[in-house]
TIVEX-715066 format. One record per atom (N, C-alpha, C): residue in one letter; atom name; residue number from 1; chain; x negated, y negated, z negated. Coordinates in steps of 0.001 Angstrom, whole numbers, plus 500000, padded with zeros to 6 digits. Last residue first. Layout:
REM residues N
+------+------+-----+-----+--------+--------+--------+
! type ! atom ! seq ! mol !     c1 !     c2 !     c3 !
+------+------+-----+-----+--------+--------+--------+
!    a !   CA ! NUM !   A !      X !      Y !      Z !
...
+------+------+-----+-----+--------+--------+--------+
***
This chain:
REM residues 118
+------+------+-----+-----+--------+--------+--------+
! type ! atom ! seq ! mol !     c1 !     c2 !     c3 !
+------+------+-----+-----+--------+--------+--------+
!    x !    N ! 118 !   A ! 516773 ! 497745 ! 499356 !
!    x !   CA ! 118 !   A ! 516637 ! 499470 ! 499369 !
!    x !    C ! 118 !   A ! 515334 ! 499828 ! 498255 !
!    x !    N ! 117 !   A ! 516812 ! 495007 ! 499158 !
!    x !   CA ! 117 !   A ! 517821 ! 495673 ! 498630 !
!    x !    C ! 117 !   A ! 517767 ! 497013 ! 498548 !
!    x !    N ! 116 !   A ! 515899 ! 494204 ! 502623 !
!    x !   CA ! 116 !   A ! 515911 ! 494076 ! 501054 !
!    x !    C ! 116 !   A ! 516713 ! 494886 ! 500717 !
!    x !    N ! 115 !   A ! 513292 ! 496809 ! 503982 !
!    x !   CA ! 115 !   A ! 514472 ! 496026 ! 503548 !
!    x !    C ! 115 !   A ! 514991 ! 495655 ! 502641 !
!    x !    N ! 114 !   A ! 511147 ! 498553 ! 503739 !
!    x !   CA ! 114 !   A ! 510862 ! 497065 ! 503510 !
!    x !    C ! 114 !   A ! 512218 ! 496057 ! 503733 !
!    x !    N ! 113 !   A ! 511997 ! 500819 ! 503721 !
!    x !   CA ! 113 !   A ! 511556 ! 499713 ! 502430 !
!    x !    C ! 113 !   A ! 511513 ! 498648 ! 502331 !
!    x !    N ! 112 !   A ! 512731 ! 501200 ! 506650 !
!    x !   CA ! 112 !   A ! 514076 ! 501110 ! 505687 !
!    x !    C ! 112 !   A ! 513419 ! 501105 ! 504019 !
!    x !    N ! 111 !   A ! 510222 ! 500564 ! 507319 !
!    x !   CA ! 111 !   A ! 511324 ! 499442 ! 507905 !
!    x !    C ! 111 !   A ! 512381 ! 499627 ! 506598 !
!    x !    N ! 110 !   A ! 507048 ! 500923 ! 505892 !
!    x !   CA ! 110 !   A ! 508377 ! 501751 ! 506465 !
!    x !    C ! 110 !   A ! 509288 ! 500856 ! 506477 !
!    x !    N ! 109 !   A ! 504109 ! 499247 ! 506146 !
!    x !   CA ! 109 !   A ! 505272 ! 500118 ! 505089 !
!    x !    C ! 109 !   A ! 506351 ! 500518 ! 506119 !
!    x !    N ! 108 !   A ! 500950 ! 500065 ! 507021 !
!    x !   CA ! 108 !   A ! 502496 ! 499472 ! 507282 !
!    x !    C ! 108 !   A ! 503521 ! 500349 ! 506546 !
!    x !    N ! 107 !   A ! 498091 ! 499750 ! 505539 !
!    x !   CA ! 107 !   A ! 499624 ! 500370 ! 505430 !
!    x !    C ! 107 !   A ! 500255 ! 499706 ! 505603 !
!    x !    N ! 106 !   A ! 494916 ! 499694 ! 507649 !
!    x !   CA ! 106 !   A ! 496043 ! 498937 ! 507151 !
!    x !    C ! 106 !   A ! 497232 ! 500016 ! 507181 !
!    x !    N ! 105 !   A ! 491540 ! 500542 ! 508329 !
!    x !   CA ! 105 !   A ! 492919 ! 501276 ! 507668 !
!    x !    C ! 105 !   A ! 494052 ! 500073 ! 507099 !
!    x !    N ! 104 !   A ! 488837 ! 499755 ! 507905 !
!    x !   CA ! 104 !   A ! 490153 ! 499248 ! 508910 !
!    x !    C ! 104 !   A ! 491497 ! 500079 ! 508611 !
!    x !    N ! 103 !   A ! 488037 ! 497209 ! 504981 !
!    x !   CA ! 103 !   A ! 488078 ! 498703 ! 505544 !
!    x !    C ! 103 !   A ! 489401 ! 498574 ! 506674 !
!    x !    N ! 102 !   A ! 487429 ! 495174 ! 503983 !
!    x !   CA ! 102 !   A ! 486629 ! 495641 ! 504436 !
!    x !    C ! 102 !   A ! 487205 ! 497083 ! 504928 !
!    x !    N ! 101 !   A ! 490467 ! 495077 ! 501793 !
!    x !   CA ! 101 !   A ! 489300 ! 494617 ! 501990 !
!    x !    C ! 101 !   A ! 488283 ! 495222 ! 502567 !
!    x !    N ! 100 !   A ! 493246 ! 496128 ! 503264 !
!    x !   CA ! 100 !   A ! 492374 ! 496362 ! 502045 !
!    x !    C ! 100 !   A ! 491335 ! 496032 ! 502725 !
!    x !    N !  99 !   A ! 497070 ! 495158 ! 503769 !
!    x !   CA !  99 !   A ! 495591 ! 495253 ! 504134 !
!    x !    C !  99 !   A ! 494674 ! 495079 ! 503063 !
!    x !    N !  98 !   A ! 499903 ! 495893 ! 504147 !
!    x !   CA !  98 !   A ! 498954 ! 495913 ! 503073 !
!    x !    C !  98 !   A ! 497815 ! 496173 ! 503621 !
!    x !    N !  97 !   A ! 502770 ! 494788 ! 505224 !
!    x !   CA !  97 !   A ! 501695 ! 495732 ! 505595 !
!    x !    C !  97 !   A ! 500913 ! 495088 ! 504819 !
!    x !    N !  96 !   A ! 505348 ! 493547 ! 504987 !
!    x !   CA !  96 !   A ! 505547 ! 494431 ! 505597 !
!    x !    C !  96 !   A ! 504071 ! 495439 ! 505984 !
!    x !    N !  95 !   A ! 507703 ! 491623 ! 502349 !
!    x !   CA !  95 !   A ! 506568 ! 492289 ! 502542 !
!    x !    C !  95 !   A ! 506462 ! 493464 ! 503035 !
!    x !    N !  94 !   A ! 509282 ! 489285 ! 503208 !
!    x !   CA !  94 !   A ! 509876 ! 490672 ! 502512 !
!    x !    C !  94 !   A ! 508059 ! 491297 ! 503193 !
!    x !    N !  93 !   A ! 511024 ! 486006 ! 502374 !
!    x !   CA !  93 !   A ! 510216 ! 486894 ! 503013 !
!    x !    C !  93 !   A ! 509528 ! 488428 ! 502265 !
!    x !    N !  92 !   A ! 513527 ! 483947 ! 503270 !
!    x !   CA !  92 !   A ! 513329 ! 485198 ! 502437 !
!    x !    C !  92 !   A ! 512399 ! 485654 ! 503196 !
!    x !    N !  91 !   A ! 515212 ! 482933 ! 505614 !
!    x !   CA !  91 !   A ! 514024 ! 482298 ! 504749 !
!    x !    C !  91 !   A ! 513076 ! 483100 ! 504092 !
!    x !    N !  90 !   A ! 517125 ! 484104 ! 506714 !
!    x !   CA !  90 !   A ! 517753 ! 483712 ! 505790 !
!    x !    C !  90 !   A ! 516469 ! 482930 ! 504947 !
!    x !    N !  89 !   A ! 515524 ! 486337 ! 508484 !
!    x !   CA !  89 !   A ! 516030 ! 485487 ! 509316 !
!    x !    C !  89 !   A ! 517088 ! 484049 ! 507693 !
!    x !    N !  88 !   A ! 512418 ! 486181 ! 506967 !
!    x !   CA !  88 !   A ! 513286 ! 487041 ! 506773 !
!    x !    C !  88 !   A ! 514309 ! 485830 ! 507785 !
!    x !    N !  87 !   A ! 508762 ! 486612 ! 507513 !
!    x !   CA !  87 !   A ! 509900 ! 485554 ! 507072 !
!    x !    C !  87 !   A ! 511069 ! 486232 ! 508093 !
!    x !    N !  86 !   A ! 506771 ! 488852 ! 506188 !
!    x !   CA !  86 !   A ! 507520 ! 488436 ! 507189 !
!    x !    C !  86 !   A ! 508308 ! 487284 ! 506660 !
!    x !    N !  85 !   A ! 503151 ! 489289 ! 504818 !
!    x !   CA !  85 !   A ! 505051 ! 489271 ! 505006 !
!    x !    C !  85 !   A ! 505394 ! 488551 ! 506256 !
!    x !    N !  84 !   A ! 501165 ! 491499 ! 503648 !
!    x !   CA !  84 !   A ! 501174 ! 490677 ! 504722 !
!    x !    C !  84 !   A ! 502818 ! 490688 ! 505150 !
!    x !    N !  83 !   A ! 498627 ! 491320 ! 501020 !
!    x !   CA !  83 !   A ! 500150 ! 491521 ! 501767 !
!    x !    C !  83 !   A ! 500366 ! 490387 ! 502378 !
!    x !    N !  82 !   A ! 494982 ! 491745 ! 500742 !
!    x !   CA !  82 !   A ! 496226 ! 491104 ! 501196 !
!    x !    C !  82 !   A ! 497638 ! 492082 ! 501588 !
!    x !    N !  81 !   A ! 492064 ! 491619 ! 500533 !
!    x !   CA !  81 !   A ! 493343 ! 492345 ! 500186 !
!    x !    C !  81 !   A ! 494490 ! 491414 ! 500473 !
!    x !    N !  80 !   A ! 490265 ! 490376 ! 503684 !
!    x !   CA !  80 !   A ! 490417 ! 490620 ! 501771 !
!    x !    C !  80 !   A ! 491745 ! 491419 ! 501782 !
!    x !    N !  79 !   A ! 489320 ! 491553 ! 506069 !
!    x !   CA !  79 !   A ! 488414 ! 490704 ! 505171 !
!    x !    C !  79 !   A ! 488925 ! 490668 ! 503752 !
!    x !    N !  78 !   A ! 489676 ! 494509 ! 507486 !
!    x !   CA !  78 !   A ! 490364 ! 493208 ! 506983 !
!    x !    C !  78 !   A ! 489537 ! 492657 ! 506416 !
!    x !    N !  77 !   A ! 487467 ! 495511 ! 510359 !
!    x !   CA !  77 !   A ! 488292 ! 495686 ! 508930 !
!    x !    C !  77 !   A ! 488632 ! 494379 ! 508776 !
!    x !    N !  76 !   A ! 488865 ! 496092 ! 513705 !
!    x !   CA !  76 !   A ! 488031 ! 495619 ! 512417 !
!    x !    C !  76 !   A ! 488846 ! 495663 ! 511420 !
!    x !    N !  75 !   A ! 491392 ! 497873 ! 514929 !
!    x !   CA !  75 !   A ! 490064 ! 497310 ! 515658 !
!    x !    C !  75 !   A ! 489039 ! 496863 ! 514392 !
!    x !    N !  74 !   A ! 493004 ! 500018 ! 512506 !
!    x !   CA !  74 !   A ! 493212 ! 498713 ! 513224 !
!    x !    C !  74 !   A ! 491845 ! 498600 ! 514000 !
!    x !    N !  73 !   A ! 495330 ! 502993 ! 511666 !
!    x !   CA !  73 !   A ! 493781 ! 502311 ! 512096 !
!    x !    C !  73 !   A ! 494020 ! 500812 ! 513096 !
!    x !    N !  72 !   A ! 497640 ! 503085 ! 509514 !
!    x !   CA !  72 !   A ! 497637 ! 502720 ! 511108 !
!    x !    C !  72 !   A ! 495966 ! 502350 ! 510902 !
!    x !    N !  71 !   A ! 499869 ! 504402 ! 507570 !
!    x !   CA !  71 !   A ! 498415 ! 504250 ! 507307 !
!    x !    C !  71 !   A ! 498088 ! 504455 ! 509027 !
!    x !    N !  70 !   A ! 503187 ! 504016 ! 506460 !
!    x !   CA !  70 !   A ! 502219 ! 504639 ! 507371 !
!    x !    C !  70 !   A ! 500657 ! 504071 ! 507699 !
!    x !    N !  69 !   A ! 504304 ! 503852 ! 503004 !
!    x !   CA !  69 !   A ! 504251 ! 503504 ! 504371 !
!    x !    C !  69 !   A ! 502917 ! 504518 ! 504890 !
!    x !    N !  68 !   A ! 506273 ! 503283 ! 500101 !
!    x !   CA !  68 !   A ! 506032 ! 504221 ! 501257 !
!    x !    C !  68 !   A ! 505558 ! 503757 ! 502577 !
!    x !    N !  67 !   A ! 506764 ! 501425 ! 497077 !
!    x !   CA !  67 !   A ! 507315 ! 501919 ! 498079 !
!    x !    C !  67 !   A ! 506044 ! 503200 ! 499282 !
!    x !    N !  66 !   A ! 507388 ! 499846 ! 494248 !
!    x !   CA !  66 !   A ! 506979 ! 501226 ! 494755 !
!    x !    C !  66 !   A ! 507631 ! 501278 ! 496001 !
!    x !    N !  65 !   A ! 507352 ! 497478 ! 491745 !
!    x !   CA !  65 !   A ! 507407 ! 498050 ! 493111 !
!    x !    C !  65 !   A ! 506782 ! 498743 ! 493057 !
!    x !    N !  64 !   A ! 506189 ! 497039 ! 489314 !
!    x !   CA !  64 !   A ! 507221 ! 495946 ! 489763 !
!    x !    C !  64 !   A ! 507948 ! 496410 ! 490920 !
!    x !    N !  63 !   A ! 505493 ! 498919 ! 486346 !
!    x !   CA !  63 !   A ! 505195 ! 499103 ! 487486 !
!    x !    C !  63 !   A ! 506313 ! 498151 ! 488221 !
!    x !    N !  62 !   A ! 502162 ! 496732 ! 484654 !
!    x !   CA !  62 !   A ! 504361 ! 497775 ! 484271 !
!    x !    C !  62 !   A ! 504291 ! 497719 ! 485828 !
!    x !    N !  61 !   A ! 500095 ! 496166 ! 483391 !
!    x !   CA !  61 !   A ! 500509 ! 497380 ! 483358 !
!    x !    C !  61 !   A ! 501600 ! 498102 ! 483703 !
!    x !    N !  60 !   A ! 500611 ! 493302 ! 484510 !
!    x !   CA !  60 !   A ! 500156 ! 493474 ! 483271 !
!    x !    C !  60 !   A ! 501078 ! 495038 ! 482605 !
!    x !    N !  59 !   A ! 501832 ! 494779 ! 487459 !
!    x !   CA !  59 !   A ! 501758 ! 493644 ! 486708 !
!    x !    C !  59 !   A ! 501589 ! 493725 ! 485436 !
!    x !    N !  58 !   A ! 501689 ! 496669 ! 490789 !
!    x !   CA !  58 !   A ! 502051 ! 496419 ! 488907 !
!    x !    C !  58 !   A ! 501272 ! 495239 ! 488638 !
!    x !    N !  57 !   A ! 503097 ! 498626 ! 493095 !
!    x !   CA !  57 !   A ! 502563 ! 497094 ! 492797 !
!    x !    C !  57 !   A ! 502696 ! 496993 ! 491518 !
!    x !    N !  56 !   A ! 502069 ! 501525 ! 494766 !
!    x !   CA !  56 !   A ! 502820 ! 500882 ! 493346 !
!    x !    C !  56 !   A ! 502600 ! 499686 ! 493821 !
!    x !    N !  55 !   A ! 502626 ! 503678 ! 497598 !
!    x !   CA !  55 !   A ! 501921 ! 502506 ! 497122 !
!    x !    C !  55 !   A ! 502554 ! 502250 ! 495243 !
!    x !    N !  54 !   A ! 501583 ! 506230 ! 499451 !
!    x !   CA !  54 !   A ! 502298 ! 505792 ! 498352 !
!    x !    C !  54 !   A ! 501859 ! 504877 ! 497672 !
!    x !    N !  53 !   A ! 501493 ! 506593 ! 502627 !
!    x !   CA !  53 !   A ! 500474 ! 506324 ! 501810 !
!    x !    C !  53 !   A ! 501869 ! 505850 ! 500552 !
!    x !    N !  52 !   A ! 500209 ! 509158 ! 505607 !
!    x !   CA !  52 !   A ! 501135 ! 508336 ! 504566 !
!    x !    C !  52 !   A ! 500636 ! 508079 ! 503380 !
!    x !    N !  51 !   A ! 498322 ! 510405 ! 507088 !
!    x !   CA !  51 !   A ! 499015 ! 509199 ! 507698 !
!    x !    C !  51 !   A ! 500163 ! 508743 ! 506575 !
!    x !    N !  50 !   A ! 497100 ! 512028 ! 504493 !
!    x !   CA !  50 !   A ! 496866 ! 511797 ! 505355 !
!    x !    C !  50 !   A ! 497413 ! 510742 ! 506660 !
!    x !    N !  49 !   A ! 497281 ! 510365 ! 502242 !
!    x !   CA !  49 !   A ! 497786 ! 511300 ! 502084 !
!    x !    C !  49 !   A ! 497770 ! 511596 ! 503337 !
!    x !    N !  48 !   A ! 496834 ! 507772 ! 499265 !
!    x !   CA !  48 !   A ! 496725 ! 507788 ! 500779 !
!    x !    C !  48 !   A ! 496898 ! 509216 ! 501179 !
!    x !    N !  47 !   A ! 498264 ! 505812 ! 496786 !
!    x !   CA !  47 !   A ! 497755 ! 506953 ! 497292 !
!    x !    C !  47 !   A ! 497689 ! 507347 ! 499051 !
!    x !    N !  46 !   A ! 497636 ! 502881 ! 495426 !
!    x !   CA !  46 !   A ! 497820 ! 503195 ! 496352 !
!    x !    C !  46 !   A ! 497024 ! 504867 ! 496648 !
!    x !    N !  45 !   A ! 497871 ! 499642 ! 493736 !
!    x !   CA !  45 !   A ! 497865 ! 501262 ! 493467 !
!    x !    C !  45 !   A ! 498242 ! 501807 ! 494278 !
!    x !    N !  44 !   A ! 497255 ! 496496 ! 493275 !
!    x !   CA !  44 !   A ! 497939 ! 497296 ! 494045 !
!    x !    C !  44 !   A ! 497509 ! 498902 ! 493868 !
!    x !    N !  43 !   A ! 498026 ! 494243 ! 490955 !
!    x !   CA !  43 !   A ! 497329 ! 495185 ! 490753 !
!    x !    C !  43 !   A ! 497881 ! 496349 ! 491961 !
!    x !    N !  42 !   A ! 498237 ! 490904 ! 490414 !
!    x !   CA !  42 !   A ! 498703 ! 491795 ! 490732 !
!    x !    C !  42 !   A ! 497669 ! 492832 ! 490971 !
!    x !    N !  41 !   A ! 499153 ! 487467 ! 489851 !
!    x !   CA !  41 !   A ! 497685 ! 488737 ! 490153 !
!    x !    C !  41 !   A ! 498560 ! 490056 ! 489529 !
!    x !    N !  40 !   A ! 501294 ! 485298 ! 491912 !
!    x !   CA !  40 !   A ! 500791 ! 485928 ! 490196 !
!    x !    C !  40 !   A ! 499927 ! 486408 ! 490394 !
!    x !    N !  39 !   A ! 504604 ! 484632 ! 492464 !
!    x !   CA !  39 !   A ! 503208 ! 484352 ! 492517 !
!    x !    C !  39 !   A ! 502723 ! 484696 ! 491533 !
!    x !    N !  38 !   A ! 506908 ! 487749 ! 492312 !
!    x !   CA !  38 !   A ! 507076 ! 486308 ! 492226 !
!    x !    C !  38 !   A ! 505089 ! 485599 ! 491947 !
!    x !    N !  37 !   A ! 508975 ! 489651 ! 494206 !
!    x !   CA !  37 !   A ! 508125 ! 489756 ! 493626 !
!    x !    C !  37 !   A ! 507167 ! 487728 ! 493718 !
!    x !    N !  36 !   A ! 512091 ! 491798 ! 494021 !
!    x !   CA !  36 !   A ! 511807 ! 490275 ! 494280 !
!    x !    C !  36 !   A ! 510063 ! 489855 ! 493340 !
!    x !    N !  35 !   A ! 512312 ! 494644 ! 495597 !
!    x !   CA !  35 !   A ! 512202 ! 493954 ! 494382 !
!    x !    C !  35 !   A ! 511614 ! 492758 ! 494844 !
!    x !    N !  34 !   A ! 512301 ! 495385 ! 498479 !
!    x !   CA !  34 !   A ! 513740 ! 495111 ! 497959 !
!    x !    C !  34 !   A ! 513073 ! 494749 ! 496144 !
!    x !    N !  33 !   A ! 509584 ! 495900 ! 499163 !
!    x !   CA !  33 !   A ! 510632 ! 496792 ! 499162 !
!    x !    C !  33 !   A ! 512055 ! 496710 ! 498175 !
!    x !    N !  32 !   A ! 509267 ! 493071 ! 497958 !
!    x !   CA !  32 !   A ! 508226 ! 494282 ! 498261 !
!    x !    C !  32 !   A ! 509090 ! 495712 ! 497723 !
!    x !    N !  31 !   A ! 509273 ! 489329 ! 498678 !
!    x !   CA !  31 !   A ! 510200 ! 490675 ! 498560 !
!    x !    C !  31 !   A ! 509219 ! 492400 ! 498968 !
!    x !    N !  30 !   A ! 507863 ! 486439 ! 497753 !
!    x !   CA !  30 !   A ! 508457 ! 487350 ! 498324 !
!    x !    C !  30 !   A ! 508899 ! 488755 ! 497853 !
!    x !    N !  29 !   A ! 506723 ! 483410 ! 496464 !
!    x !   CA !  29 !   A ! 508280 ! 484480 ! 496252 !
!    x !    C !  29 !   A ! 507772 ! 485148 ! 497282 !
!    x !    N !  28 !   A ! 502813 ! 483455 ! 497219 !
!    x !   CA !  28 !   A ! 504422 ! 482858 ! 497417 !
!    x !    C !  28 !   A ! 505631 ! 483861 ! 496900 !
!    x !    N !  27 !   A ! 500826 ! 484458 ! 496232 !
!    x !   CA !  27 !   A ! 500933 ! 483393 ! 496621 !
!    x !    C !  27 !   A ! 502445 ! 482509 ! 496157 !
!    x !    N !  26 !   A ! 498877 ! 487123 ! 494311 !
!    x !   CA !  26 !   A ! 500155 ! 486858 ! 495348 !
!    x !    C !  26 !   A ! 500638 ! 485391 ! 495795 !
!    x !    N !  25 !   A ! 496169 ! 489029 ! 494843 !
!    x !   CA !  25 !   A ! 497022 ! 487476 ! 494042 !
!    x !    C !  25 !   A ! 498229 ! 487250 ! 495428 !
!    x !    N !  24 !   A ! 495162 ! 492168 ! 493235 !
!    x !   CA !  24 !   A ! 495572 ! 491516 ! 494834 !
!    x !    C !  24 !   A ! 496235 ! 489976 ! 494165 !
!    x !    N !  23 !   A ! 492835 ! 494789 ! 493086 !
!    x !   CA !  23 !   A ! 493660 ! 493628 ! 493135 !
!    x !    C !  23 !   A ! 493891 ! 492810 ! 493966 !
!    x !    N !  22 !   A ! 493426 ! 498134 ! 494048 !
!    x !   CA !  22 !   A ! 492688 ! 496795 ! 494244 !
!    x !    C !  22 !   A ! 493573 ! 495603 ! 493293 !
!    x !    N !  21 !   A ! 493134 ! 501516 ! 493472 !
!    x !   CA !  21 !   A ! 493857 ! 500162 ! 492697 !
!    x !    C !  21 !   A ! 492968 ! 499200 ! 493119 !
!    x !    N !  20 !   A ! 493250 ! 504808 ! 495095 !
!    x !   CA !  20 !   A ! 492287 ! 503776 ! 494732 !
!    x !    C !  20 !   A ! 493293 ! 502545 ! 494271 !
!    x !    N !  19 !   A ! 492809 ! 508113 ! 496167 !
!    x !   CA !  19 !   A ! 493841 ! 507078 ! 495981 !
!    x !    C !  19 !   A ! 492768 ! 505934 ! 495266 !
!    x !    N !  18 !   A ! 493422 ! 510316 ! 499165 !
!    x !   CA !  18 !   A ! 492677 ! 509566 ! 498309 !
!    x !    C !  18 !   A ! 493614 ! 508313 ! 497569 !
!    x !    N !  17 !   A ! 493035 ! 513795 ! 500874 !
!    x !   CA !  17 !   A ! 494138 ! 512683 ! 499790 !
!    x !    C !  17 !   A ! 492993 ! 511856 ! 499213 !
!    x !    N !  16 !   A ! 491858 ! 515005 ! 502336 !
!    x !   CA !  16 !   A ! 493257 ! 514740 ! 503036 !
!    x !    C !  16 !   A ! 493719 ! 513589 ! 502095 !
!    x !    N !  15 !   A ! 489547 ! 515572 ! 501245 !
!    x !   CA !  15 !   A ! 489158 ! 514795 ! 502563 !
!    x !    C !  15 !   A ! 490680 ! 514254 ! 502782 !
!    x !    N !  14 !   A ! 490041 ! 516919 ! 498874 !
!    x !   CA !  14 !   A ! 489704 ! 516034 ! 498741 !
!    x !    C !  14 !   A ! 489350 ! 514964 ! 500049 !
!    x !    N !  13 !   A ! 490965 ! 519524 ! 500349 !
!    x !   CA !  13 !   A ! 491752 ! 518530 ! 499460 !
!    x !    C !  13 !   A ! 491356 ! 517123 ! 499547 !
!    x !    N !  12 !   A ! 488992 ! 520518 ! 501515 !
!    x !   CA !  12 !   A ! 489926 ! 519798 ! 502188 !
!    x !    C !  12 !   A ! 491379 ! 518944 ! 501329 !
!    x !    N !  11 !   A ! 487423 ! 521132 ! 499187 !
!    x !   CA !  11 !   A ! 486907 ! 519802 ! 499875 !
!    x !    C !  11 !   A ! 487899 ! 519640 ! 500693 !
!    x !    N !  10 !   A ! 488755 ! 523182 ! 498116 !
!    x !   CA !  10 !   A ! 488712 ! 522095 ! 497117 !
!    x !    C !  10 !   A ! 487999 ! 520750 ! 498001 !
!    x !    N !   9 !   A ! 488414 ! 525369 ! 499670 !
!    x !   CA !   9 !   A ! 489711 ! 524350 ! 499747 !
!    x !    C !   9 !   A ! 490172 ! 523125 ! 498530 !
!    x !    N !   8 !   A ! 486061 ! 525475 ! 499748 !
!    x !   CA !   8 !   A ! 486392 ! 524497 ! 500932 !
!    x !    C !   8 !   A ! 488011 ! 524350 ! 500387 !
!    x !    N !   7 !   A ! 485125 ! 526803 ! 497238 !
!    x !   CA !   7 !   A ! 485316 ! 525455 ! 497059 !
!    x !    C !   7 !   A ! 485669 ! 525108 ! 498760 !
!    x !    N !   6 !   A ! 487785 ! 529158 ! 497819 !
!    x !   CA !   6 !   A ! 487941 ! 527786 ! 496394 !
!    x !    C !   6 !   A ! 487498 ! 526254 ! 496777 !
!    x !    N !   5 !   A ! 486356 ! 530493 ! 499601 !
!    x !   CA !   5 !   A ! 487383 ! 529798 ! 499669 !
!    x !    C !   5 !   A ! 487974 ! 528989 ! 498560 !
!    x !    N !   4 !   A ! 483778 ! 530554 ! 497703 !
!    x !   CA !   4 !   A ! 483580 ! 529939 ! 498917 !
!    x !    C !   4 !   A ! 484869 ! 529454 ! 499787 !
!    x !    N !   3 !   A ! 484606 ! 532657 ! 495466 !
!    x !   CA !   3 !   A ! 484390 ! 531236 ! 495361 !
!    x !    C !   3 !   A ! 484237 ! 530400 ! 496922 !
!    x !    N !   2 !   A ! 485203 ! 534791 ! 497221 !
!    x !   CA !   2 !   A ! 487071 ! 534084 ! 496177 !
!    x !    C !   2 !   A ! 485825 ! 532509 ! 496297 !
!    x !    N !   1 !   A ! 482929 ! 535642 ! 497955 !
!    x !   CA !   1 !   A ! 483866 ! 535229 ! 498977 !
!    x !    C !   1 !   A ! 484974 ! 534353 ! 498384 !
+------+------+-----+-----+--------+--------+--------+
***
């Protein structure tokens, strides 16, 4: 009986949390949760947790950003990895949802990250 509650609560673990690193190329200046993040290849790191998701952004191993968002089902999957920004009323654009290749799950980050400066 001890093992049979072990292993289901070793599979609802594993159904609630997942985490996975895409790469990602960044284009243009923008902003990813208030760090200023500049054109380049990039490495996105991302834990998923049932509607929330903990992200990194790193760069030849060092971590550039970290922030927090909500994991929204979309109609189709995205076609590539991508951040997806806003243009900021001052020009500035501040990165507001992370879409992963082929799969419909997009993270919208959280308003008070995705502001600058927080």
């Amino acid at each position: 009986m001890k093992k049979i509650l072990v292993m289901l609560f070793v599979c609802l673990f594993a159904v609630c949390a997942f985490a996975a690193d895409k790469s990602i190329t960044v284009n243009s200046n923008t902003s990813f949760n208030g760090h200023a993040v500049t054109p380049g290849e990039y490495k996105l790191v991302y834990q998923i947790n049932g509607s929330t998701a903990e992200v990194k952004l790193t760069q030849a191993g060092k971590t550039v950003a970290t922030a927090t968002g909500q994991v929204v089902e979309q109609k189709n999957p995205s076609r590539y990895n991508a951040l997806v920004d806003q243009t900021n009323a001052d020009g500035s654009r501040t990165v507001i949802e992370i879409q992963i290749a082929n799969q419909k799950q997009v993270i919208k980050l959280n308003a008070d990250n995705a502001a600058v400066g927080k």
